[in-house]
C-alpha positions as CSV (number, residue, x, y, z in Angstrom):
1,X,110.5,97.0,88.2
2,X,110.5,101.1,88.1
3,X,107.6,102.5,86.0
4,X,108.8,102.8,82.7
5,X,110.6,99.6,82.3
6,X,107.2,98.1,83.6
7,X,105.2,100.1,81.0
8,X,107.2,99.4,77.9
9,X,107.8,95.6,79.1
10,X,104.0,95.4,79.3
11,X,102.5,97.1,76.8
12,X,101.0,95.4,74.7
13,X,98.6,94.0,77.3
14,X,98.4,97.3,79.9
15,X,97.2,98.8,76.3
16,X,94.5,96.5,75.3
17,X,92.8,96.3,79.4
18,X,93.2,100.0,79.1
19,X,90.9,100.0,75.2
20,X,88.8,97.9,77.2
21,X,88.0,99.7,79.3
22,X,87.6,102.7,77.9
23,X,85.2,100.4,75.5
24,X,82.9,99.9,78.9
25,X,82.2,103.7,79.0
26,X,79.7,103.0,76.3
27,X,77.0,101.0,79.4
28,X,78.5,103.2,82.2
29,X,76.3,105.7,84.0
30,X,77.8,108.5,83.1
31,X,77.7,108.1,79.6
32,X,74.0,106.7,79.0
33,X,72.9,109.6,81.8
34,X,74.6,112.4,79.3
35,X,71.1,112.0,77.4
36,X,68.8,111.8,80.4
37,X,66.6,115.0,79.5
38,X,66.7,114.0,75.8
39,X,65.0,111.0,76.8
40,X,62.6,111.4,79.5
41,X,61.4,114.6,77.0
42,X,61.1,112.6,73.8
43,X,59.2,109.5,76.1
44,X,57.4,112.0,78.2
45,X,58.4,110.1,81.2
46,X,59.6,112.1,84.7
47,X,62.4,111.3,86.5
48,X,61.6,108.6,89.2
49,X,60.3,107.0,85.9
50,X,63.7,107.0,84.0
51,X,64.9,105.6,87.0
52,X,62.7,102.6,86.9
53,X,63.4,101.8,83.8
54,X,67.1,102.1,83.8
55,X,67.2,100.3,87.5
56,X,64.8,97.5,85.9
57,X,67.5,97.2,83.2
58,X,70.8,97.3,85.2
59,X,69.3,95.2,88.0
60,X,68.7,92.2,85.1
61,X,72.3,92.9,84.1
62,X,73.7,92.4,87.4
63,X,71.6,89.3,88.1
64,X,73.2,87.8,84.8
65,X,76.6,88.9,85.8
66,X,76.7,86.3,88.4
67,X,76.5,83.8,86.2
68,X,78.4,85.5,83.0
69,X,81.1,86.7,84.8
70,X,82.6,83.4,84.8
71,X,83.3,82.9,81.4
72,X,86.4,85.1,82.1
73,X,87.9,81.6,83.9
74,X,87.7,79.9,80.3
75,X,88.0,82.2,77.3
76,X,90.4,84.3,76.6
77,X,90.1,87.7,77.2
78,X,90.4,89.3,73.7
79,X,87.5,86.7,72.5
80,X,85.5,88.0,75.3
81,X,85.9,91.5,74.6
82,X,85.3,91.2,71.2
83,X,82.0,89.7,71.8
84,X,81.1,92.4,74.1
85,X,81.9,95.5,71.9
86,X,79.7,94.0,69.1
87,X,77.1,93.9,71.5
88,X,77.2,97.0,72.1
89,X,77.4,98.2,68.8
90,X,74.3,96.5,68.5
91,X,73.1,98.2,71.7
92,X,73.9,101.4,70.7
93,X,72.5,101.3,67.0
94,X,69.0,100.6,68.8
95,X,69.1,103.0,71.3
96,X,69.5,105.4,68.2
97,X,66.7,104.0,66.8
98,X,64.1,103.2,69.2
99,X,60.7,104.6,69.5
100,X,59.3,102.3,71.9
101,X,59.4,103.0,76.2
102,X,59.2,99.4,76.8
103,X,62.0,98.9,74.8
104,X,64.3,100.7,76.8
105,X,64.6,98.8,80.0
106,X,65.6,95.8,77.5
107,X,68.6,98.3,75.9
108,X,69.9,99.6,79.0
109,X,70.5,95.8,80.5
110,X,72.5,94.9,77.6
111,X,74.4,98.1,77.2
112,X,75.1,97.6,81.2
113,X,76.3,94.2,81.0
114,X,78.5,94.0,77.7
115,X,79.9,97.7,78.9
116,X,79.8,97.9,82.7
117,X,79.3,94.3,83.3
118,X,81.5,91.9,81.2
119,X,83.6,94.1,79.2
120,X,85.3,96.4,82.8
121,X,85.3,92.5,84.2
122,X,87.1,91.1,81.5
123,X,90.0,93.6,81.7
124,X,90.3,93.8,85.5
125,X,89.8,89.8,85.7
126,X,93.5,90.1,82.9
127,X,95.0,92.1,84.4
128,X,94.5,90.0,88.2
129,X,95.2,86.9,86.5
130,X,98.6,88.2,84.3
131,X,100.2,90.0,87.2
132,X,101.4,89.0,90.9
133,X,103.9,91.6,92.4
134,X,102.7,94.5,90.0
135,X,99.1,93.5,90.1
136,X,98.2,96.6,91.6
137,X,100.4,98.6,88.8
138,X,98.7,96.9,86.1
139,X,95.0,97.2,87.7
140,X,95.3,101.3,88.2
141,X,96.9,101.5,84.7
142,X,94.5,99.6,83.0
143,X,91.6,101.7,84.7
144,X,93.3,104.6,83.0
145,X,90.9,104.0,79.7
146,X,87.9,104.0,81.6
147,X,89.1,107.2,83.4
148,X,90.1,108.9,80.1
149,X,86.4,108.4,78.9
150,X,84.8,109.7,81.8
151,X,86.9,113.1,81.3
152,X,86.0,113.7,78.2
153,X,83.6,112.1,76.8
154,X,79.9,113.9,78.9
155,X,81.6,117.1,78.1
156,X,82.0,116.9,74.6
157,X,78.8,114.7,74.2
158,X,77.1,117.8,76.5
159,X,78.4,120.2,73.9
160,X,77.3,118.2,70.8
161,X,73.8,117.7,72.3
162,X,73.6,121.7,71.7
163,X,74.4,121.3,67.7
164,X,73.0,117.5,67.2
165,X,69.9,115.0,67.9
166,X,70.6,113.0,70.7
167,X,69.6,110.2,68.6
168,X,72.5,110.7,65.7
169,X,75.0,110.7,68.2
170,X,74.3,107.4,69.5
171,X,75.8,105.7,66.2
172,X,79.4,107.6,67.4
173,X,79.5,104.5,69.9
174,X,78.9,102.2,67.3
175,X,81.9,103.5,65.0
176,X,83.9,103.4,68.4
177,X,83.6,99.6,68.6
178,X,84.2,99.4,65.3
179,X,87.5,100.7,65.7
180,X,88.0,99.2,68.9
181,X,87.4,95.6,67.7
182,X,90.4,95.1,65.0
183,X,92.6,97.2,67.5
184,X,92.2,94.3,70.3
185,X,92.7,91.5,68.1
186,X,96.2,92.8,67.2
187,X,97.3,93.7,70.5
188,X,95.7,90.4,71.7
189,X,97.1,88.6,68.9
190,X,99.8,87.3,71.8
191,X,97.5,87.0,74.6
192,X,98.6,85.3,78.4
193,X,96.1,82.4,78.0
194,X,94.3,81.8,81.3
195,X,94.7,78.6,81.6
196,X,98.3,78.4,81.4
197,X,98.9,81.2,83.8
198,X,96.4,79.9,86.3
199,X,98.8,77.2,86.6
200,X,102.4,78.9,86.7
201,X,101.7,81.9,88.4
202,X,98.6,81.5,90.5
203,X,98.5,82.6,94.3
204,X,96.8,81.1,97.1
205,X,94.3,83.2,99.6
206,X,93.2,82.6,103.1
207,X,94.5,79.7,104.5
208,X,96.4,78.9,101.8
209,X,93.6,77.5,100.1
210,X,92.6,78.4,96.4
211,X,88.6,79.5,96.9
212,X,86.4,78.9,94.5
213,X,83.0,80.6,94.5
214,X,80.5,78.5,96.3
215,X,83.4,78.4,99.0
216,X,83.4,82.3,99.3
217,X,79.7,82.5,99.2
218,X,79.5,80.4,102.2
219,X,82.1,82.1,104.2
220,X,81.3,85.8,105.9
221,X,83.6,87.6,104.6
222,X,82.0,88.4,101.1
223,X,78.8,89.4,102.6
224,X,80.2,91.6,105.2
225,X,81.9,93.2,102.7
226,X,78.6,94.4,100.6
227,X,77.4,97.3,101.9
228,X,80.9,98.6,101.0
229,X,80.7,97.0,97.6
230,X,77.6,98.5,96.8
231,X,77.7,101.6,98.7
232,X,80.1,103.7,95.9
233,X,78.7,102.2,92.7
234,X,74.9,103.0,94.1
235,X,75.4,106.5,95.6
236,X,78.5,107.3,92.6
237,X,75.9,105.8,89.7
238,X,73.1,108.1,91.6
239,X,75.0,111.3,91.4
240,X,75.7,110.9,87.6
241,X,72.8,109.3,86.4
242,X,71.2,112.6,88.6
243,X,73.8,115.1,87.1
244,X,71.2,116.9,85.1
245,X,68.5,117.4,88.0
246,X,71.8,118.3,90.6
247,X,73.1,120.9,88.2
248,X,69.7,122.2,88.4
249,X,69.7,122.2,92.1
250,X,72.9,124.0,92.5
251,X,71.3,127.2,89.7
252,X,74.5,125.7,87.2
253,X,74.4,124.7,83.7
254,X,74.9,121.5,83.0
255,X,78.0,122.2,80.7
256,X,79.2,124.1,83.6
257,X,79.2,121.0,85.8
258,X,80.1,118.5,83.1
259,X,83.1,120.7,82.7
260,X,84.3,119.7,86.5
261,X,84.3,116.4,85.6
262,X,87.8,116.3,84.1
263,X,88.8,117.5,87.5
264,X,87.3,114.8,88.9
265,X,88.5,112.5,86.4
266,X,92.4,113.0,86.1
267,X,92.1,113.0,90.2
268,X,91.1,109.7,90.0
269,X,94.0,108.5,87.5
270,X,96.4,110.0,90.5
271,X,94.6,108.6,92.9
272,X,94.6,105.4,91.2
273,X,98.1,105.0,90.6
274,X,99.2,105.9,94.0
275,X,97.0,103.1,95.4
276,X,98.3,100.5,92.7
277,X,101.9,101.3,93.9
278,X,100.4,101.3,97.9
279,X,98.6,97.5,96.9
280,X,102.0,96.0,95.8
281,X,103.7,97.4,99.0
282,X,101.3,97.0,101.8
283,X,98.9,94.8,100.3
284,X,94.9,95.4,99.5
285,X,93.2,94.0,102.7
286,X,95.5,96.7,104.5
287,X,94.1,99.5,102.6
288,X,90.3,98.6,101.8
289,X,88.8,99.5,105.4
290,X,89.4,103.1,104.9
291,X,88.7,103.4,101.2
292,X,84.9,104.4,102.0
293,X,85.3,107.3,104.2
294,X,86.7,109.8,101.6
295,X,83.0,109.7,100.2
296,X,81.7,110.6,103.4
297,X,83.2,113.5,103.3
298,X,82.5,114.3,99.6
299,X,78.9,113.5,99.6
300,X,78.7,116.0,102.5
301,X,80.8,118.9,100.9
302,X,79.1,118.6,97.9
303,X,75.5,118.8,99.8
304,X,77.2,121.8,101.5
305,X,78.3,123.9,98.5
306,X,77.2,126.9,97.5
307,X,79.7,127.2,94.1
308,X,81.8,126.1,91.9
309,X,85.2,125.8,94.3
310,X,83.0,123.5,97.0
311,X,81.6,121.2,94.1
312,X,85.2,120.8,93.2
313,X,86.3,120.2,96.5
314,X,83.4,117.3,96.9
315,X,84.6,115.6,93.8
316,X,88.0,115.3,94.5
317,X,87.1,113.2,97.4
318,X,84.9,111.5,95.3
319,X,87.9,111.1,93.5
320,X,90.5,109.7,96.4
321,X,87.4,107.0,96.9
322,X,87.2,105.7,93.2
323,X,90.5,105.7,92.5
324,X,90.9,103.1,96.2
325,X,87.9,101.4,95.0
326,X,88.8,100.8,91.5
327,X,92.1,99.0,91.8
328,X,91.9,98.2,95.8
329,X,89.0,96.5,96.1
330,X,89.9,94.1,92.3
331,X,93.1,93.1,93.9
332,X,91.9,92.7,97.5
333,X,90.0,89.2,96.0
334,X,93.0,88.0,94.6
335,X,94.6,88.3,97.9
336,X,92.1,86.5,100.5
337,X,90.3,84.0,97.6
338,X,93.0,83.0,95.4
339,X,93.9,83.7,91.8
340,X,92.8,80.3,90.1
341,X,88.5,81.0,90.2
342,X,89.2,84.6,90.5
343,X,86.7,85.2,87.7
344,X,83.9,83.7,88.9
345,X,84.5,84.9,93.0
346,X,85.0,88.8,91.4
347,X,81.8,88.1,88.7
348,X,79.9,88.3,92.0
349,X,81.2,91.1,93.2
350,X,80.7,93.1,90.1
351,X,77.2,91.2,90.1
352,X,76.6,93.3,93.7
353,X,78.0,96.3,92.1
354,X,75.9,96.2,89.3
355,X,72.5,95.6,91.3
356,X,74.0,98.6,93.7
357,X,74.0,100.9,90.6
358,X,70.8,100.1,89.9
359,X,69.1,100.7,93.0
360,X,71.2,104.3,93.3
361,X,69.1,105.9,90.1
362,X,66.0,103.9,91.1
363,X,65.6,104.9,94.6
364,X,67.1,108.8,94.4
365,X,65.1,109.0,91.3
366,X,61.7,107.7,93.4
367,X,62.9,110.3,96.0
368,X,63.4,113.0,93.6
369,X,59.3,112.5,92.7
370,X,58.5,112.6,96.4
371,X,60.0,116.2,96.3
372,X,63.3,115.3,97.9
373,X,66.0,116.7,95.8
374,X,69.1,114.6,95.5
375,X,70.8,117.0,97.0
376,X,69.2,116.9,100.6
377,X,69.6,112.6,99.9
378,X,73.7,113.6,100.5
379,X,73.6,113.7,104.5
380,X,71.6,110.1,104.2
381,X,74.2,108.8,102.0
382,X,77.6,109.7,103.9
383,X,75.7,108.0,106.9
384,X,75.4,104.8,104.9
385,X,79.4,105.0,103.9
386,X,80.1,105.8,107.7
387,X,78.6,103.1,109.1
388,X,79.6,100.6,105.8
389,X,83.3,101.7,106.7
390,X,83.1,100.2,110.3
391,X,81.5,97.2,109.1
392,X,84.0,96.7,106.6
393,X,86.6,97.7,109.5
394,X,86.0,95.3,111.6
395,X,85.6,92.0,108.5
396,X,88.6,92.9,107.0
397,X,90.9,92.8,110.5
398,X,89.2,89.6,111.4
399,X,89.7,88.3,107.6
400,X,93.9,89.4,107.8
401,X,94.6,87.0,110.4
402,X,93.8,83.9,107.7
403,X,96.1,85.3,105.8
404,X,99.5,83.8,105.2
């Protein structure tokens, strides 16, 4: 089916994974990070502080992910999502209001695993489960929300921080759910159940078995796989959770670099869709080996550059690895596990995702109090994607000849 016939067939539920999406931007790093000085300055905490506390809370969040991410096997997806956006309406209403440090660990694990936990799961979970030859189409398209958000949303949040409290601009996320929950229900309203598309259109995985999760967890495959896994959502979390003390580093504003990110950002919608169209023509597991290196290479230009044309240049390969990671890596566990537990297998894999970005802002944050900017971290961290990528390599040609 050619792209617009696809897109108008489909539209209904490519629009509702994309609102979800976009809804996740509300726990993602980059949004929660936009108010990192604001923070640490009205809690008089310093940076490998903030990024204890946020670790603390997104590590809890990706511990519970292992077991929450399976409710997207048996519940629909717009009941799911629903419950997740009044969460973190919730969320966001206390972050607003809160006085308390201790409290704030406790806020960032739920904002983490109603937005970048189970809310990003729920969509990408729909949109593995409701499509077979276009599954790569739908995945990139779907992503497109999330994408969107990260564009816009820490410039213009940047730019309000100069005219309003940090704290009144919190409740803008709350009237964003609000709005997003009645718009789901209707486009929901004639949602693919699981359960009856698990059993019409599921696929089978490596040896033409349908793997559940205790069979993926005892096979190699999974855990060969995790450095890769974590590698982009540790390192990618670190560098914009750390956007304020790296702007700093490189003598910009932050404006100034929160003004690249749309650059970034609408890279990574290309990027995205190109690898969606490669997934259903080659297939995932032919593709996911290589879709680490690109961040060896941007880690190390942006370590390198000395203005605004060599941050650029490191983002867009930032860029080329998040848009392969973001739809690659989702449909590559429909491919070798199966589509019928796909839920709970991929729960774990966001679980590791999840724990990854927690560690990233925890340990480049400890680093940061040591004296070690995060800047000088960048050689260390297109090492780890180097040697990741050969691991990954070598797991996923072994894995290929399982296939059918």
């Amino acid at each position: 089916m050619t792209p617009a016939p696809f897109l108008t067939a489909n539209a209904r539920w490519l629009g509702a994974g994309g609102v979800m999406t976009f809804g996740s931007c509300i726990g993602q790093t980059f949004f929660i990070s936009i108010f990192a000085a604001q923070i640490m300055a009205d809690f008089g905490i310093t940076d490998g502080q903030w990024g204890q506390l946020y670790g603390a809370g997104t590590l809890a969040s990706g511990l519970l992910m292992i077991w929450a991410g399976g409710l997207a096997d048996k519940f629909r997806a717009r009941n799911l999502a629903i419950l997740c956006l009044c969460g973190l309406a919730i969320l966001a209403t206390a972050m607003a209001w809160n006085r308390s440090v201790w409290a704030i660990p406790f806020i960032i694990f739920g904002l983490r695993l109603f937005g970048q936990g189970m809310l990003h799961h729920s969509a990408l979970v729909a949109m593995s489960r409701w499509f077979v030859a276009a599954r790569g189409r739908a995945i990139a398209v779907s992503q497109l929300g999330f994408s969107l958000g990260e564009a816009f949303l820490p410039f213009a949040f940047a730019l309000m921080l100069t005219q309003f409290s940090w704290r009144s601009l919190w409740l803008l996320p709350v009237i964003a759910c609000l709005v997003m929950m009645p718009l789901l229900h209707r486009l929901l309203s004639q949602e693919r159940t699981p359960q009856s598309l698990a059993a019409q259109d599921s696929t089978t995985g490596m040896h033409g078995l349908q793997w559940n999760r205790p069979m993926a967890l005892r096979h190699w495959l999974i855990w060969s796989l995790a450095p890769l896994i974590m590698g982009p959502s540790a390192f990618g979390t670190a560098f914009f959770f750390q956007q304020v003390h790296f702007a700093g580093t490189k003598g910009i504003s932050h404006e100034a670099l929160t003004a690249l990110f749309p650059v970034y950002t609408f890279s990574t919608i290309g990027f995205a869709l190109i690898f969606g169209a490669m997934i259903d023509r080659f297939g995932a597991s032919r593709l996911l080996p290589y879709i680490g290196l690109p961040l060896v290479v941007g880690f190390l230009t942006l370590w390198g550059a000395a203005g605004l044309m060599g941050l650029i240049i490191g983002l867009l390969f930032m860029a080329l690895a998040q848009g392969g990671n973001g739809t690659v890596l989702v449909a590559f566990w429909s491919e070798v596990f199966g589509t019928k537990h796909i839920g709970s297998i991929k729960a774990f894999a966001t679980a590791l995702m999840v724990i990854g970005s927690a560690i990233g802002p925890a340990l480049s944050g400890i680093l940061i109090d040591y004296g070690i900017t995060f800047e000088a971290q960048m050689p260390a961290i297109s090492v780890y994607f180097l040697v990741s990528t050969m691991i990954s390599w070598a797991a996923v040609r072994a894995a290929r000849r399982s296939l059918a």
